[in-house]
ModelCIF file with pLDDT and N, C-alpha, C, O atoms, coordinates in Angstrom:
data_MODEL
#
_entry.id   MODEL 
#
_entity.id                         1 
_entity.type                       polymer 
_entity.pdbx_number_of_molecules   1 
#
_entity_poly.entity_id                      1 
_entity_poly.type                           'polypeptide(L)' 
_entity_poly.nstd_linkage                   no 
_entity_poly.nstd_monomer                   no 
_entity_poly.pdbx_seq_one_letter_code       
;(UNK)(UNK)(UNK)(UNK)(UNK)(UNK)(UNK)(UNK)(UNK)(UNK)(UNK)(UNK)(UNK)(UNK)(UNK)(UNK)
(UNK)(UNK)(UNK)(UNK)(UNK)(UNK)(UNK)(UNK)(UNK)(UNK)(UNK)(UNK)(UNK)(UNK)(UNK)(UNK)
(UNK)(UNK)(UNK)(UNK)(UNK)(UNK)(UNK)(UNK)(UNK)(UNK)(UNK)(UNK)(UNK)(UNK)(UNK)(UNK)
;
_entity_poly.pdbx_seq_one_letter_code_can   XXXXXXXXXXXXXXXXXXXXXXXXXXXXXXXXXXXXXXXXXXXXXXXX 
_entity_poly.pdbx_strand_id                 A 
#
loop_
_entity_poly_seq.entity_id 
_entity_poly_seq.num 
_entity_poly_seq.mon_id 
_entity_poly_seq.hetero 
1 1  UNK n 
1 2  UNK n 
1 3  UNK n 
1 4  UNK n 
1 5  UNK n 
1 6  UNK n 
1 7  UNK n 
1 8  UNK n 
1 9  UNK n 
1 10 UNK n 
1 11 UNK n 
1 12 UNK n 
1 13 UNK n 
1 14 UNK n 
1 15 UNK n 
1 16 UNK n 
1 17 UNK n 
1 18 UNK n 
1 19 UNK n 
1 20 UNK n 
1 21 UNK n 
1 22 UNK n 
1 23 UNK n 
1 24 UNK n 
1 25 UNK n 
1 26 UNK n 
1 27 UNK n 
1 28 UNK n 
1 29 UNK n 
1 30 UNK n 
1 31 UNK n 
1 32 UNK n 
1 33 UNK n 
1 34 UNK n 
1 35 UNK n 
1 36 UNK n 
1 37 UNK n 
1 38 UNK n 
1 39 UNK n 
1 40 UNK n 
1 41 UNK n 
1 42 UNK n 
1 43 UNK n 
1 44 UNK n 
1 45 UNK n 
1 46 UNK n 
1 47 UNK n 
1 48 UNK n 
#
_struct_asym.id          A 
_struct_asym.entity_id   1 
#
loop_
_ma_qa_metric.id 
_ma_qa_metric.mode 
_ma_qa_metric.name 
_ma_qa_metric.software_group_id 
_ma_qa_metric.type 
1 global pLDDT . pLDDT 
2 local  pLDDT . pLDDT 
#
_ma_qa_metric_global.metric_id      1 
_ma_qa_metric_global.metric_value   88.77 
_ma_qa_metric_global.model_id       1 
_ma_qa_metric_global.ordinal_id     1 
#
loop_
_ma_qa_metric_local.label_asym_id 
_ma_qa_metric_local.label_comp_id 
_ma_qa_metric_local.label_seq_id 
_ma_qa_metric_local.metric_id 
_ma_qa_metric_local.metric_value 
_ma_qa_metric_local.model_id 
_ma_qa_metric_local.ordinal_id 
A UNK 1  2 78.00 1 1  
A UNK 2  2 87.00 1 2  
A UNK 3  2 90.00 1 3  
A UNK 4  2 90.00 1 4  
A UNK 5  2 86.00 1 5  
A UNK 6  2 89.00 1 6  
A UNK 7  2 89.00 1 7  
A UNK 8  2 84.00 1 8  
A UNK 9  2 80.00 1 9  
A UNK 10 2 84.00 1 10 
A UNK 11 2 83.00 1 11 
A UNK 12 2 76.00 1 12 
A UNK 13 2 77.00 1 13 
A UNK 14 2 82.00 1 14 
A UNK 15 2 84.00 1 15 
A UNK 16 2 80.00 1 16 
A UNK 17 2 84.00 1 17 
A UNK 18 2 83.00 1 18 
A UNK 19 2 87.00 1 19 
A UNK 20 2 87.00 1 20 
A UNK 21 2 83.00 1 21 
A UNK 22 2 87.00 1 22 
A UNK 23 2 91.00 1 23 
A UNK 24 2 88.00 1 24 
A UNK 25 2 88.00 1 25 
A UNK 26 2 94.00 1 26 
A UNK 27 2 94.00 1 27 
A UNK 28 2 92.00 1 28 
A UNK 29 2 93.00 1 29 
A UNK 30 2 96.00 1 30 
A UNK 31 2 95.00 1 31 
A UNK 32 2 94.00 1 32 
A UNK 33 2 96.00 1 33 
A UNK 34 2 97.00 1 34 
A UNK 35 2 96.00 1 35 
A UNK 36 2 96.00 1 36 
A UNK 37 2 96.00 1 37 
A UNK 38 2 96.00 1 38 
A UNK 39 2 96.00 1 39 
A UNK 40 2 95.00 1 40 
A UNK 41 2 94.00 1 41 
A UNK 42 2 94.00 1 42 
A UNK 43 2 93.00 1 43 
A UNK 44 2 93.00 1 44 
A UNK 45 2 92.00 1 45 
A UNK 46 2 89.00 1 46 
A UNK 47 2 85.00 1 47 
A UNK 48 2 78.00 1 48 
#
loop_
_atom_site.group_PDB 
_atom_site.id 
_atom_site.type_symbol 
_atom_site.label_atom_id 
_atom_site.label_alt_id 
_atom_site.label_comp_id 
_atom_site.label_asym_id 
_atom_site.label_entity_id 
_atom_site.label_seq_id 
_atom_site.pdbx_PDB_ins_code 
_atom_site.Cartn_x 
_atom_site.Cartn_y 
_atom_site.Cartn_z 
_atom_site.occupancy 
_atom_site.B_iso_or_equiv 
_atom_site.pdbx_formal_charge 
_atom_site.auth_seq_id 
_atom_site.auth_comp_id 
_atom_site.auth_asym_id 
_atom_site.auth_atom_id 
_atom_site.pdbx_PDB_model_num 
ATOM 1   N N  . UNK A 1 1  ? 0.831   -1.204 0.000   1.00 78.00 ? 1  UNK A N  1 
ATOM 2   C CA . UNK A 1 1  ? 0.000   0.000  0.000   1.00 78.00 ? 1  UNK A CA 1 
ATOM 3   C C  . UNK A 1 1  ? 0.868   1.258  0.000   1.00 78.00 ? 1  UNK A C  1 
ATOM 4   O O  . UNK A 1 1  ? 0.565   2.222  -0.703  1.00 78.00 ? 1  UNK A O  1 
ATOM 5   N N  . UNK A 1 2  ? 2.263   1.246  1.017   1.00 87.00 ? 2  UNK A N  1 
ATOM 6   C CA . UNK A 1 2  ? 2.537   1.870  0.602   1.00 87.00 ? 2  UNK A CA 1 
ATOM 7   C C  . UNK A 1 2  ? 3.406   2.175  -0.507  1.00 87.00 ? 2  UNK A C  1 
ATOM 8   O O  . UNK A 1 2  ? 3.659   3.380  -0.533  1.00 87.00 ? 2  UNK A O  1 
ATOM 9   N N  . UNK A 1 3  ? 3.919   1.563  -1.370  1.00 90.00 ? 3  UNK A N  1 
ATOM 10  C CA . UNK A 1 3  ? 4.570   1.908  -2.663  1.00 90.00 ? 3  UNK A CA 1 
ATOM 11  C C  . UNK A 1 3  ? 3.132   2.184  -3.542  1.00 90.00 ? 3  UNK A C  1 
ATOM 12  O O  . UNK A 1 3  ? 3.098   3.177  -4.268  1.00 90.00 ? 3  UNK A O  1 
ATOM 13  N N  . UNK A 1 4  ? 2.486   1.693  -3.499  1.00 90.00 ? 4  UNK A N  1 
ATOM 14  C CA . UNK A 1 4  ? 1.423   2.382  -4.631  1.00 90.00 ? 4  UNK A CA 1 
ATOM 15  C C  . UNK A 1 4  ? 1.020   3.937  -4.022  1.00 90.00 ? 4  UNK A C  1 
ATOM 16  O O  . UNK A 1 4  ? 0.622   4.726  -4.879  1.00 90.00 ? 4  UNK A O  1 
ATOM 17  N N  . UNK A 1 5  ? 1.082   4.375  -2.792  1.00 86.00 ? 5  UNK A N  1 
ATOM 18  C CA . UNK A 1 5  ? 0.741   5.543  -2.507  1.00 86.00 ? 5  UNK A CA 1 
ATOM 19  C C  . UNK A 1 5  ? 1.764   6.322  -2.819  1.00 86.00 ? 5  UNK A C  1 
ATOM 20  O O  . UNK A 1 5  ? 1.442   7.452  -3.189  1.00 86.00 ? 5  UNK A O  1 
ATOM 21  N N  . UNK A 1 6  ? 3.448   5.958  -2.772  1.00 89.00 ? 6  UNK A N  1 
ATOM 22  C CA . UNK A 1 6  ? 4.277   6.962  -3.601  1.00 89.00 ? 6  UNK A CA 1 
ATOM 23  C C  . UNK A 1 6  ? 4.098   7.012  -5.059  1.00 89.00 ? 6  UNK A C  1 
ATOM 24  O O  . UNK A 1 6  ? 4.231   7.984  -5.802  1.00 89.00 ? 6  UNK A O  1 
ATOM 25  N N  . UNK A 1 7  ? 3.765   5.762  -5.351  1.00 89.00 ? 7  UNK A N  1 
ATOM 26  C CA . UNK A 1 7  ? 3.761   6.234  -6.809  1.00 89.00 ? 7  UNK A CA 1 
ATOM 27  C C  . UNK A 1 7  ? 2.120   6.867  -7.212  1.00 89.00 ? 7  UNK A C  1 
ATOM 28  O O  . UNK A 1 7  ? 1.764   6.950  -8.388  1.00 89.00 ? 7  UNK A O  1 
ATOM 29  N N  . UNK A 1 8  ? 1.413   7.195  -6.303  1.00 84.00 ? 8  UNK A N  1 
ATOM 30  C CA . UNK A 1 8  ? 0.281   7.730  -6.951  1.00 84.00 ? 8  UNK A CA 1 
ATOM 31  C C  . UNK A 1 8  ? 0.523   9.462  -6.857  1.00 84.00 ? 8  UNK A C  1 
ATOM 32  O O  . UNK A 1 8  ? -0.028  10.192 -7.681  1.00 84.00 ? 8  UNK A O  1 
ATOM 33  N N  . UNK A 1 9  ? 1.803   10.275 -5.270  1.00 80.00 ? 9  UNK A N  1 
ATOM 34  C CA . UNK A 1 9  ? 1.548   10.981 -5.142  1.00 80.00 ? 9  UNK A CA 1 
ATOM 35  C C  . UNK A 1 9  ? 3.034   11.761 -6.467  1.00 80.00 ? 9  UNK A C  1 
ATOM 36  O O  . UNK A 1 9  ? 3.100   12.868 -7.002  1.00 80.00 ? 9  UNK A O  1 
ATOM 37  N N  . UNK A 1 10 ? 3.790   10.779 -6.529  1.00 84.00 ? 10 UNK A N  1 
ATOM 38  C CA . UNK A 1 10 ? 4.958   10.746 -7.594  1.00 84.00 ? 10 UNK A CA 1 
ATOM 39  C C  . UNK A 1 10 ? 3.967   11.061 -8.996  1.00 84.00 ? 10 UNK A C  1 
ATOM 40  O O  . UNK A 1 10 ? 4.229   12.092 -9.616  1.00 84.00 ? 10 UNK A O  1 
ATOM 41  N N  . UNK A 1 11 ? 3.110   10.395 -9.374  1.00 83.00 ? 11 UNK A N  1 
ATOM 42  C CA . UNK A 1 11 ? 2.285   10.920 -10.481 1.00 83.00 ? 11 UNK A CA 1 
ATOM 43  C C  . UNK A 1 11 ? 1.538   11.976 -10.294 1.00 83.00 ? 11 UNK A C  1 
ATOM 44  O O  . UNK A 1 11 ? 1.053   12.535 -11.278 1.00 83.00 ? 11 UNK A O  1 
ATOM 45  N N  . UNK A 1 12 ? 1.279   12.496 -8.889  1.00 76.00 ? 12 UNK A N  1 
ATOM 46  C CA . UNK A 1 12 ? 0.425   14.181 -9.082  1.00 76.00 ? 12 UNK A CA 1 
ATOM 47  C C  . UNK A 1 12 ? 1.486   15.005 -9.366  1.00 76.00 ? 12 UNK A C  1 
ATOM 48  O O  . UNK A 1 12 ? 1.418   15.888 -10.222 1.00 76.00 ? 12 UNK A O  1 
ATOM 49  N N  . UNK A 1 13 ? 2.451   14.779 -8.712  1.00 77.00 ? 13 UNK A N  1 
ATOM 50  C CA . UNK A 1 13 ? 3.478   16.084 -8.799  1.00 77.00 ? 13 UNK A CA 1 
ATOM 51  C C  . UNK A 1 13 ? 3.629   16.164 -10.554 1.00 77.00 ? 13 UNK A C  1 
ATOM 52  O O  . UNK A 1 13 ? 3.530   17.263 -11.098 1.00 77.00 ? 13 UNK A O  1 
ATOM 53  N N  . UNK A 1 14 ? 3.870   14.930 -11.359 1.00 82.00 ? 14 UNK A N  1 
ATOM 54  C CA . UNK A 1 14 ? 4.269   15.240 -12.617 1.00 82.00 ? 14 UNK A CA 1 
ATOM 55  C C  . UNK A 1 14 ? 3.063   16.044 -13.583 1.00 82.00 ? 14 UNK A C  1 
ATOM 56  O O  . UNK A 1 14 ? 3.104   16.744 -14.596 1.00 82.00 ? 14 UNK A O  1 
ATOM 57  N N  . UNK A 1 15 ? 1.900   15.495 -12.613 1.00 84.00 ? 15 UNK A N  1 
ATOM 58  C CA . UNK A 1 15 ? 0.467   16.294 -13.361 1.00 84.00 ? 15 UNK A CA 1 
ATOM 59  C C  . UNK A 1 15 ? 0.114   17.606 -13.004 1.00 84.00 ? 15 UNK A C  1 
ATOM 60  O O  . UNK A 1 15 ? -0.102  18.454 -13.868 1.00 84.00 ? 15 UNK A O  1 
ATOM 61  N N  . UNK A 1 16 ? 0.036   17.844 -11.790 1.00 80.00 ? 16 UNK A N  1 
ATOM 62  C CA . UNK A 1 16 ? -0.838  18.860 -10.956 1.00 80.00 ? 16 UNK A CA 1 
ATOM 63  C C  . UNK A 1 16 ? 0.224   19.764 -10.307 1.00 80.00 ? 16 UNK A C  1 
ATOM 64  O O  . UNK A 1 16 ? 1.348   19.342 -10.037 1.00 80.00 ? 16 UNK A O  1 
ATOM 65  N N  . UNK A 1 17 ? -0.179  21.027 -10.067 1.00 84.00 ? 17 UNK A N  1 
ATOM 66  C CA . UNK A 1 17 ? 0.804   21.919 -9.445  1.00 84.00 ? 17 UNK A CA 1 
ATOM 67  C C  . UNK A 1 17 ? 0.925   21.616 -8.562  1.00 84.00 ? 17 UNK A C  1 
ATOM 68  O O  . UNK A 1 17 ? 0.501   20.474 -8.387  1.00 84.00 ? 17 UNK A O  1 
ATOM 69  N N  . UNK A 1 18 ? 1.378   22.110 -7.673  1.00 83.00 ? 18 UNK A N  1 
ATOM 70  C CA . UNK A 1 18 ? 1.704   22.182 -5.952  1.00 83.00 ? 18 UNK A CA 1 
ATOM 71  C C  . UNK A 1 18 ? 0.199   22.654 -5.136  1.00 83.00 ? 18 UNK A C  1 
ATOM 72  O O  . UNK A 1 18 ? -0.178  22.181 -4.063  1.00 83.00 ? 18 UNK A O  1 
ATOM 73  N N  . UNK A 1 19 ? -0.552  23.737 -5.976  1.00 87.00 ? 19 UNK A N  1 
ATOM 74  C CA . UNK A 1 19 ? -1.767  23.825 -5.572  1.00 87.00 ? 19 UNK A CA 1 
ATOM 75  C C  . UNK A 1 19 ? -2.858  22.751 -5.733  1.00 87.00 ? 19 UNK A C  1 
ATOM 76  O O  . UNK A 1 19 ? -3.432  22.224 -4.780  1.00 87.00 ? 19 UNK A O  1 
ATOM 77  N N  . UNK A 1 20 ? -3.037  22.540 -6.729  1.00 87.00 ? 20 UNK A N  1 
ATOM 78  C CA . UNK A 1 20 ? -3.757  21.415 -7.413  1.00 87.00 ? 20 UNK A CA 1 
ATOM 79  C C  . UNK A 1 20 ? -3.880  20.424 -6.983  1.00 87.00 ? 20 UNK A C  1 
ATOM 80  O O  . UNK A 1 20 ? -4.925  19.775 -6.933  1.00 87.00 ? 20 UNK A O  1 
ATOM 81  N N  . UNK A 1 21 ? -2.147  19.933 -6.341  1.00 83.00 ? 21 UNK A N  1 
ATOM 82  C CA . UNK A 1 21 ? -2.352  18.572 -5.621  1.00 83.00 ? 21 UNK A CA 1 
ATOM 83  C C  . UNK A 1 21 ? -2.713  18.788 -4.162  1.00 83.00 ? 21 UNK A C  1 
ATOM 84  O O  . UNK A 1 21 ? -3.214  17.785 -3.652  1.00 83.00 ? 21 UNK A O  1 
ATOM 85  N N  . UNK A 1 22 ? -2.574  19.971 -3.256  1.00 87.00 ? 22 UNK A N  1 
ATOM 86  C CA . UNK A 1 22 ? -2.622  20.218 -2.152  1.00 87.00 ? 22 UNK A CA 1 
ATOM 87  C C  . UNK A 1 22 ? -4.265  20.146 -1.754  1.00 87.00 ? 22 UNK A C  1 
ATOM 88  O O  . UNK A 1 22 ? -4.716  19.642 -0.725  1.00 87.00 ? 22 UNK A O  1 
ATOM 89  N N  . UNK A 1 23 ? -5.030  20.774 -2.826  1.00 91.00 ? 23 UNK A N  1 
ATOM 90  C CA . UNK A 1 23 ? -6.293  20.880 -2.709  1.00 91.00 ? 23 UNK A CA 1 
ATOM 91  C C  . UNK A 1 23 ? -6.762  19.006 -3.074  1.00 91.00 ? 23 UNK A C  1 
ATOM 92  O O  . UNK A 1 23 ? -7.635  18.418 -2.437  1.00 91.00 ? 23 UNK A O  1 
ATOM 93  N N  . UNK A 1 24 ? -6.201  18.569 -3.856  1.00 88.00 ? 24 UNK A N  1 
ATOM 94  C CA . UNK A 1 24 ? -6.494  17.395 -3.995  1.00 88.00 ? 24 UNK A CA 1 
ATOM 95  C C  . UNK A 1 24 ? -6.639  16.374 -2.956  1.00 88.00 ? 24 UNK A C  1 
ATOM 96  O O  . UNK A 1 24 ? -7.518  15.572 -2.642  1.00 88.00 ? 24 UNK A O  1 
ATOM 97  N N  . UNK A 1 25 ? -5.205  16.754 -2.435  1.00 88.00 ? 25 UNK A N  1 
ATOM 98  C CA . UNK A 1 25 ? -5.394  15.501 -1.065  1.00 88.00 ? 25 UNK A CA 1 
ATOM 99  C C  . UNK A 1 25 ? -6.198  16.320 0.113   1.00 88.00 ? 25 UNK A C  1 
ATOM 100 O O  . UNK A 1 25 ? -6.795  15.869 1.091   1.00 88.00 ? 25 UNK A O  1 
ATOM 101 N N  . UNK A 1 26 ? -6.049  17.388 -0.225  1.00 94.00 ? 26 UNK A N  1 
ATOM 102 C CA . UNK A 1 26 ? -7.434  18.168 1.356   1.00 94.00 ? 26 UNK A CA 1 
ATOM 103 C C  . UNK A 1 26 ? -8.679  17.276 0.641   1.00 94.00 ? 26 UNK A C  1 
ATOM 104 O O  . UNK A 1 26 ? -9.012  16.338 1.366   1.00 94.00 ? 26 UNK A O  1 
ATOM 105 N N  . UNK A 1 27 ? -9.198  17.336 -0.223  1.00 94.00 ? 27 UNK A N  1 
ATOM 106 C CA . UNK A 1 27 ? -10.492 16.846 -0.782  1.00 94.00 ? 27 UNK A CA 1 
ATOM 107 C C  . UNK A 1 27 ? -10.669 15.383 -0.511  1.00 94.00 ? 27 UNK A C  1 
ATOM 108 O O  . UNK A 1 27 ? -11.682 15.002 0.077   1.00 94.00 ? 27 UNK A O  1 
ATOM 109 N N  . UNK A 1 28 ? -9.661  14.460 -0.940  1.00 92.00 ? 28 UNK A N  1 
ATOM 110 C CA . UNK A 1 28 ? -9.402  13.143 -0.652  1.00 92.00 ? 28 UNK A CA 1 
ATOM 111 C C  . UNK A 1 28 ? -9.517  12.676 1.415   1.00 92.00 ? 28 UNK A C  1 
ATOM 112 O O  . UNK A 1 28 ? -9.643  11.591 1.983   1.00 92.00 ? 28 UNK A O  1 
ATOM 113 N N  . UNK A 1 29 ? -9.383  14.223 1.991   1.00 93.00 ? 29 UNK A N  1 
ATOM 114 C CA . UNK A 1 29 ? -8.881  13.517 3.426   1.00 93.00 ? 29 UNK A CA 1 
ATOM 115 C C  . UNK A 1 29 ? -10.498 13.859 4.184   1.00 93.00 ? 29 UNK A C  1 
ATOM 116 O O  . UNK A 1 29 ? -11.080 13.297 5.112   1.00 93.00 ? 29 UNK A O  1 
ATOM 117 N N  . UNK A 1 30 ? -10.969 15.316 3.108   1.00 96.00 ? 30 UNK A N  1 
ATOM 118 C CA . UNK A 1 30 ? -12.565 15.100 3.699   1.00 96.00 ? 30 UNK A CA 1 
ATOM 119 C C  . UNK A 1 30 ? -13.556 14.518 3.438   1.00 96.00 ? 30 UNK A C  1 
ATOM 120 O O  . UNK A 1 30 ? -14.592 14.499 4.103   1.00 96.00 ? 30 UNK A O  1 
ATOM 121 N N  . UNK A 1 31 ? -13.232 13.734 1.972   1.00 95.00 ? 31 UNK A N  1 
ATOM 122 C CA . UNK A 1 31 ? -14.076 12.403 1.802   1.00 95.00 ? 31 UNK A CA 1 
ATOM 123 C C  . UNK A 1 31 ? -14.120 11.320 2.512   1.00 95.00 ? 31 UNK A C  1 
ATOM 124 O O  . UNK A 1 31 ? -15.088 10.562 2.583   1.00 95.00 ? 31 UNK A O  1 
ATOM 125 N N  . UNK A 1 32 ? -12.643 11.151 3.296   1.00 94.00 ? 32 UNK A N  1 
ATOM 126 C CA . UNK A 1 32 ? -12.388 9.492  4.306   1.00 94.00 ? 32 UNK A CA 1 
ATOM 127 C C  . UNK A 1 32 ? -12.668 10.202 5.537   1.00 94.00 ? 32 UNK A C  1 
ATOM 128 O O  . UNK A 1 32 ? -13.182 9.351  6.262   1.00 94.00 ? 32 UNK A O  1 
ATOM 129 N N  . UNK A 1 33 ? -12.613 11.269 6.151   1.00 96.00 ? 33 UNK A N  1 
ATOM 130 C CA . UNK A 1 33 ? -13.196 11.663 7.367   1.00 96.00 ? 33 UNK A CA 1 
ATOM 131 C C  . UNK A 1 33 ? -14.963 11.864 7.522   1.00 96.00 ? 33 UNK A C  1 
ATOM 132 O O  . UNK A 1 33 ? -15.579 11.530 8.534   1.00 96.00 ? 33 UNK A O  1 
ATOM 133 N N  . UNK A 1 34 ? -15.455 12.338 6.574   1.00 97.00 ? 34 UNK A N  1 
ATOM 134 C CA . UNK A 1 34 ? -16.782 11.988 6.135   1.00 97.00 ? 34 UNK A CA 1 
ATOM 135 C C  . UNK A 1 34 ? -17.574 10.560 6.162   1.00 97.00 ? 34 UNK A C  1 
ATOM 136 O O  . UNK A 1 34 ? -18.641 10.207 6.663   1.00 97.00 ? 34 UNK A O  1 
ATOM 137 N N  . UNK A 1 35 ? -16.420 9.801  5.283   1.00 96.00 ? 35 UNK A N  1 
ATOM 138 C CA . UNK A 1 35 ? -17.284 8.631  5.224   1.00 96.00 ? 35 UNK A CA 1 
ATOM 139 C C  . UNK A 1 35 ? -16.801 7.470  6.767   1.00 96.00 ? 35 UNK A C  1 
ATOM 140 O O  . UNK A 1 35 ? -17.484 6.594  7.297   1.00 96.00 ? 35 UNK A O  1 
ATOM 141 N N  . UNK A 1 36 ? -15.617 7.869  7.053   1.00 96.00 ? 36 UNK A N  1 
ATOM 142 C CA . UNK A 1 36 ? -15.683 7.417  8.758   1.00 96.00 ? 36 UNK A CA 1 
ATOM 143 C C  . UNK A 1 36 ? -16.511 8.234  9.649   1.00 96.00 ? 36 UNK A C  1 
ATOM 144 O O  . UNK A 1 36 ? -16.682 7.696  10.743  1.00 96.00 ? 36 UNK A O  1 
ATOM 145 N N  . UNK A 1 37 ? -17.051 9.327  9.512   1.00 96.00 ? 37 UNK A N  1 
ATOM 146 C CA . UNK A 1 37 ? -17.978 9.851  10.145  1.00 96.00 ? 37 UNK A CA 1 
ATOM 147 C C  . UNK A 1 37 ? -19.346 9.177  9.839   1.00 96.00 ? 37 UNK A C  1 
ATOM 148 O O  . UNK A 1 37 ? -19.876 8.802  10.885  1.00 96.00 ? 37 UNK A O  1 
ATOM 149 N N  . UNK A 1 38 ? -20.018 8.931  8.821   1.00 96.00 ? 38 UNK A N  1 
ATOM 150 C CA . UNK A 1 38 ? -21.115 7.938  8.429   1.00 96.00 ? 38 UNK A CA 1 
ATOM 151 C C  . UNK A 1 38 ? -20.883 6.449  8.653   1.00 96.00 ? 38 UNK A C  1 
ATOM 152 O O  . UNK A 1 38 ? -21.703 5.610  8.279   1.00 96.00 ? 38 UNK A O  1 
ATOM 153 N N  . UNK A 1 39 ? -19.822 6.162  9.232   1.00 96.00 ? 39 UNK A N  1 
ATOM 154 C CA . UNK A 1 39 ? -19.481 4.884  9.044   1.00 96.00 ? 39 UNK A CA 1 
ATOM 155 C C  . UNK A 1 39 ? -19.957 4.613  10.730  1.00 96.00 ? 39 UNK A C  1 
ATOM 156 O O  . UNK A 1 39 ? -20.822 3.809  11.078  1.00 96.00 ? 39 UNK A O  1 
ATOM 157 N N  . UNK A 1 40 ? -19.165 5.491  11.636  1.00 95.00 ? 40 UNK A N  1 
ATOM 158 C CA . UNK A 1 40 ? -19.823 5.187  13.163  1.00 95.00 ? 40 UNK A CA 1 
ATOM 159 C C  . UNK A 1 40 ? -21.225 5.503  13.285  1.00 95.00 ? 40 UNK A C  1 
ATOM 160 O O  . UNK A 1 40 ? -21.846 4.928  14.179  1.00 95.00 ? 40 UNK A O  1 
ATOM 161 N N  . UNK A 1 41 ? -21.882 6.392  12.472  1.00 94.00 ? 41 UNK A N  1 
ATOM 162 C CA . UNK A 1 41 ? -23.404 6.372  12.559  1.00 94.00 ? 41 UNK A CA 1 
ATOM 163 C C  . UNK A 1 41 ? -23.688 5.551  12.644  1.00 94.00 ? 41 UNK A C  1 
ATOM 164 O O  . UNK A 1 41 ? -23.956 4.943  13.680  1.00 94.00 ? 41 UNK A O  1 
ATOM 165 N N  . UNK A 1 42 ? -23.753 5.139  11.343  1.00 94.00 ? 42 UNK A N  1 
ATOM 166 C CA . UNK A 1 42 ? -24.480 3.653  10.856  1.00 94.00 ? 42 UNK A CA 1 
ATOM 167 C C  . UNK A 1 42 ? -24.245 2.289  12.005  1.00 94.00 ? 42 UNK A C  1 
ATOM 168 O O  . UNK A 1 42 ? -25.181 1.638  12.468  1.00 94.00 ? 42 UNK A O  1 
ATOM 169 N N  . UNK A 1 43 ? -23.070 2.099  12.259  1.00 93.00 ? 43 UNK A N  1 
ATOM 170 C CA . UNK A 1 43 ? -22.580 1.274  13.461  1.00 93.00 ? 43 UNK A CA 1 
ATOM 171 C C  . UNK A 1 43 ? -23.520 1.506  15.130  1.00 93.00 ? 43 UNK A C  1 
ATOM 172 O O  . UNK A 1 43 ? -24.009 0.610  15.817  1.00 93.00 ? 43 UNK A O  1 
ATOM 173 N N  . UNK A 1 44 ? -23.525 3.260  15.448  1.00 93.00 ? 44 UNK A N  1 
ATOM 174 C CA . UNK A 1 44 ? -24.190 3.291  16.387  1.00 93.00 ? 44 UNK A CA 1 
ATOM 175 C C  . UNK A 1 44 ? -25.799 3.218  16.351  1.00 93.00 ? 44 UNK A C  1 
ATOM 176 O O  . UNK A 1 44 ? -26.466 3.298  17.382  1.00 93.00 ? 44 UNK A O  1 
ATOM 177 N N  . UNK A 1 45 ? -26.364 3.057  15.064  1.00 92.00 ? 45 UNK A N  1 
ATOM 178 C CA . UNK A 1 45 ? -27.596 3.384  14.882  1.00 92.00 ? 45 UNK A CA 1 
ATOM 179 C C  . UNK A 1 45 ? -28.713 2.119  15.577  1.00 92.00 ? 45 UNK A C  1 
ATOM 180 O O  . UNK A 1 45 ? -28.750 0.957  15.172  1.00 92.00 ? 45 UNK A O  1 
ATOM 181 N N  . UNK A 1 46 ? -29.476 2.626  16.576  1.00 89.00 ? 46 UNK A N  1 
ATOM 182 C CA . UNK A 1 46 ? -30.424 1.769  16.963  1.00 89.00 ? 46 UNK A CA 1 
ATOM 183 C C  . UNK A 1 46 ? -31.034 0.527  16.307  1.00 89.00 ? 46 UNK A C  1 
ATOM 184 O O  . UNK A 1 46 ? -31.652 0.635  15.248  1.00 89.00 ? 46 UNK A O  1 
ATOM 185 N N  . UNK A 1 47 ? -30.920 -0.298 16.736  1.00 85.00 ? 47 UNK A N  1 
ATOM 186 C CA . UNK A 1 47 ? -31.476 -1.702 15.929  1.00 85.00 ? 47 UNK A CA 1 
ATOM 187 C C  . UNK A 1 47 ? -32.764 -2.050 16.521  1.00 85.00 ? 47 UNK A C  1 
ATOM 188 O O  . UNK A 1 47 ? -33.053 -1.744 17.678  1.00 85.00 ? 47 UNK A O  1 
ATOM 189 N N  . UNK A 1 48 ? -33.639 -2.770 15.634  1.00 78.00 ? 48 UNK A N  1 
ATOM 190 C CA . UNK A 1 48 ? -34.972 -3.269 16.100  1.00 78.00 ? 48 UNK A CA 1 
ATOM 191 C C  . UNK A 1 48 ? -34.835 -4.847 16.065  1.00 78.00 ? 48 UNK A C  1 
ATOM 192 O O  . UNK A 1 48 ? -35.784 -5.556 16.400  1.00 78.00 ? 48 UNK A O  1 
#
């Protein structure tokens, strides 16, 4: 996992500016904090 994560962030730099990718992984880190936030919902959610 992690060699595919250097080489994924090794391929933004050759694509995306320094901005581009910065905003990228902010976007990427509030999608997995989001969906671990829906994820303990769902876990705590009352059962019948």
């Amino acid at each position: 996992a992690d060699n595919l994560r250097q080489q994924t962030l090794h391929q933004m730099q050759r694509i995306l500016t320094i901005r581009q990718a910065s905003r990228a992984l902010l976007a990427i880190h509030d999608y997995f904090s989001r969906l671990r936030a829906l994820s303990s919902l769902w876990l705590a959610r009352p059962r019948e």
